[in-house]
C-alpha positions in Angstrom: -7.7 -23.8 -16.9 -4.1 -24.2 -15.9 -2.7 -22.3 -13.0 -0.2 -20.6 -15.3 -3.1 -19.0 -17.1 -5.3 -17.8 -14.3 -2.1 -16.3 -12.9 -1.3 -14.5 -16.1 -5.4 -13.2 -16.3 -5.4 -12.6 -12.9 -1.8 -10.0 -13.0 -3.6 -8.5 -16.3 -5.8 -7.3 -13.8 -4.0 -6.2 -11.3 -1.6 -3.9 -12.7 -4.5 -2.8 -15.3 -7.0 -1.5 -12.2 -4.5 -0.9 -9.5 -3.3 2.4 -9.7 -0.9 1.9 -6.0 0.5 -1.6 -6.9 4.3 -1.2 -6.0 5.3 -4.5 -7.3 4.3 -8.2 -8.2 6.6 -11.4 -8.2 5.3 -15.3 -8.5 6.5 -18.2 -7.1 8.3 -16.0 -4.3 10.2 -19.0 -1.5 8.9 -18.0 2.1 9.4 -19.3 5.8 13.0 -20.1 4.5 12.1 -22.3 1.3 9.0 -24.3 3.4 6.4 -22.8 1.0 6.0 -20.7 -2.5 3.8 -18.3 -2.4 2.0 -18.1 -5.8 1.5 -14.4 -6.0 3.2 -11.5 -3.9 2.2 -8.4 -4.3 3.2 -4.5 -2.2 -0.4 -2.4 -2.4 -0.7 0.9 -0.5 2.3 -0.3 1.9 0.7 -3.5 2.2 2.6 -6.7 1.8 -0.4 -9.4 0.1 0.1 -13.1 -0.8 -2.1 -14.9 -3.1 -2.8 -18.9 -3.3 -4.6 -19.9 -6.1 -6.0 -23.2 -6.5 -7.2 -24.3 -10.2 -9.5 -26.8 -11.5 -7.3 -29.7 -11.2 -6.0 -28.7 -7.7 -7.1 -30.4 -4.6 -7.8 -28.3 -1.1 -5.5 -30.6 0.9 -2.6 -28.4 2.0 -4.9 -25.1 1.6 -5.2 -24.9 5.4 -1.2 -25.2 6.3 -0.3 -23.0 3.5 -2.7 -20.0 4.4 -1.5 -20.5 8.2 2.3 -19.8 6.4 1.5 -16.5 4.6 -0.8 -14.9 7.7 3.0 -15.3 9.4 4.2 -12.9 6.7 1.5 -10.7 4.9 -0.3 -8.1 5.4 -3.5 -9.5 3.8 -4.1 -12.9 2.6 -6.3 -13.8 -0.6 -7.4 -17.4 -1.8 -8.0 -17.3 -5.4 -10.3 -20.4 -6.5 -11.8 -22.0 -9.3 -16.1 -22.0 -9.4 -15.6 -26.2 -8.6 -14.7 -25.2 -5.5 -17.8 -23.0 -4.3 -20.0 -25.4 -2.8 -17.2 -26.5 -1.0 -16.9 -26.2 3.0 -14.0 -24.3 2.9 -12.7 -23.6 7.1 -10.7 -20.4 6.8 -9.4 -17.9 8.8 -12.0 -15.1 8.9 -9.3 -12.4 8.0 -8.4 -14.1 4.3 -10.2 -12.7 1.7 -11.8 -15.0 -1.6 -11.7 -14.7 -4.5 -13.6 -16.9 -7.1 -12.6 -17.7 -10.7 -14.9 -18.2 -13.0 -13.5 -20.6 -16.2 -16.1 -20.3 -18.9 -15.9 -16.1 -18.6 -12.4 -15.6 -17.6 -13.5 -13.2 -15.0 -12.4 -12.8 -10.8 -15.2 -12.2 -8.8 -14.5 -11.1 -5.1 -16.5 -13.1 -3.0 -15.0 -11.5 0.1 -12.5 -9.2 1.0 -9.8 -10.0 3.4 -9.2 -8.0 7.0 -5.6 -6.4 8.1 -3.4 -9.5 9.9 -1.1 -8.9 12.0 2.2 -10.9 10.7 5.0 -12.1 12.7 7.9 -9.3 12.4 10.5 -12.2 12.5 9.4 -14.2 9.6 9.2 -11.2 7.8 13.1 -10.6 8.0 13.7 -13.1 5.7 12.2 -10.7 2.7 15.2 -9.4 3.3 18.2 -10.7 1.6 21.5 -11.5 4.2 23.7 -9.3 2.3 21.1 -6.5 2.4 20.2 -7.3 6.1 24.0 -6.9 7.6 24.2 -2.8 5.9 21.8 -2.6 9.0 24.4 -3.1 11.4 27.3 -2.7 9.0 30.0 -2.1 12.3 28.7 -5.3 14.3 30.1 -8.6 14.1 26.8 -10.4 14.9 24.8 -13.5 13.0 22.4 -13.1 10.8 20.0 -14.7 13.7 21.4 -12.1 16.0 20.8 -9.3 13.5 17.4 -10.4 12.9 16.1 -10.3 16.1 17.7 -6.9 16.7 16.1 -5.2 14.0 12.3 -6.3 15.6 13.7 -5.4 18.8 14.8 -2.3 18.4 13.0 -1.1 15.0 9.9 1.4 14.8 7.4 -0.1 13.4 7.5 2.5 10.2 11.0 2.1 10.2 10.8 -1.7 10.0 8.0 -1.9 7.5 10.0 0.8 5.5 13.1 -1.7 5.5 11.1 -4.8 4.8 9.3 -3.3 1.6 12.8 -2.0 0.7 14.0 -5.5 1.1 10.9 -6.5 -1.1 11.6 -4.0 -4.0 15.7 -4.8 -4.1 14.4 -8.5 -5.1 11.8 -7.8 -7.0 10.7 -4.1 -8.1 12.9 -4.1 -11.7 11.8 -7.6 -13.1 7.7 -6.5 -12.4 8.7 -3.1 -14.2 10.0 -5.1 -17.2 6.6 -7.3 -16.8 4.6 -3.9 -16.4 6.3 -2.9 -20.0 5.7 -6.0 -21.7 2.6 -6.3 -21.3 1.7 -2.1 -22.3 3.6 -3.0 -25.6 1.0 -6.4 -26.0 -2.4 -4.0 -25.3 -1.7 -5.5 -21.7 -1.8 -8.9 -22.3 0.4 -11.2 -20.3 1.3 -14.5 -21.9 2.4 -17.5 -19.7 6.2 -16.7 -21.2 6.0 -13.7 -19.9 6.3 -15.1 -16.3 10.2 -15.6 -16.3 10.3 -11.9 -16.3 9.3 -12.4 -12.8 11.7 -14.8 -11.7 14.2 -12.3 -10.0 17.5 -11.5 -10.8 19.5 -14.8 -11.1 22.4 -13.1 -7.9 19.9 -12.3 -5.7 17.6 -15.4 -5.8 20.8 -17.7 -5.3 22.0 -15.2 -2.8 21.5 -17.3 0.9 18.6 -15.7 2.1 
């Protein structure tokens, strides 16, 4: 099955069994445009990232990619297709599996993923530039500058709170318009659907 697909299954499920799923969004540029993370999703305060690898992916760049998202999640899940369970798969022991399974459709959690601790300056780039400089609104530094204030000098509940802020701006009204779509199709997501997730065309071009 395509990668499309098992994304569209795999949302189906989320939003139908997780009653304190903030938000979703695909395809979402980290690390300043280095990787796309296929799946990001906010869960009880908790920023996760999902890779999935399908049946016609390879395992090659698995390893650099989960290193990426441990910078800047909360949790970490690999989501895989069966062909790839007798594989000797090396990674970290705080990133949760999760296998797919073709001929049933179904997600079977082969193991659950343990709290990372992400790097607070990679995740400043959640936030949007425009969004970032109403932090200091009155100073005339850079974004770098700003940046590194904000992890500086930031409680960490006060810097969590801004980053999932930063997260919903982006993202929070295209996954409601997904959410709605897919209670007016007995929650069903089709692979068209997905553009809903895209973001808003001003903030995705906005320099982030």
């Amino acid at each position: 099955m395509k990668e499309k697909r098992i994304k569209c299954l795999f949302l189906q499920e989320l939003i139908k069994q997780k009653q304190d799923l903030l938000l979703v969004s695909i395809e979402v540029p980290v690390l300043m445009g280095k990787r796309k993370l296929d799946i990001l999703t906010i869960e009880k305060r908790n920023i996760i990232g999902y890779e999935i690898k399908s049946k016609k992916d390879n395992l090659a760049k698995l390893d650099g990619q989960i290193q990426d998202y441990l910078k800047i999640c909360d949790k970490v899940y690999v989501i895989l297709d069966q062909k790839f369970l007798n594989f000797n798969l090396k990674l970290p022991h705080n990133v949760g599996i999760i296998i797919f399974n073709d001929q049933t459709r179904k997600f079977i959690l082969k193991k659950k993923p343990t709290k990372n601790t992400p790097n607070a300056y990679y995740q400043t780039f959640f936030i949007t530039q425009s969004k970032l400089k109403e932090y200091r609104k009155n100073s005339k530094q850079s974004s770098f500058e700003i940046r590194h204030y904000i992890v500086q000098h930031f409680k960490k509940n006060k810097f969590k709170e801004m980053i999932i802020n930063g997260l919903e701006y982006r993202f929070l009204e295209n996954f409601l318009l997904l959410k709605n779509e897919s209670e007016q199709n007995s929650h069903t997501i089709h692979p068209d659907d997905l553009f809903l997730l895209l973001g808003k065309p001003s903030i995705i071009k906005e320099k982030m």
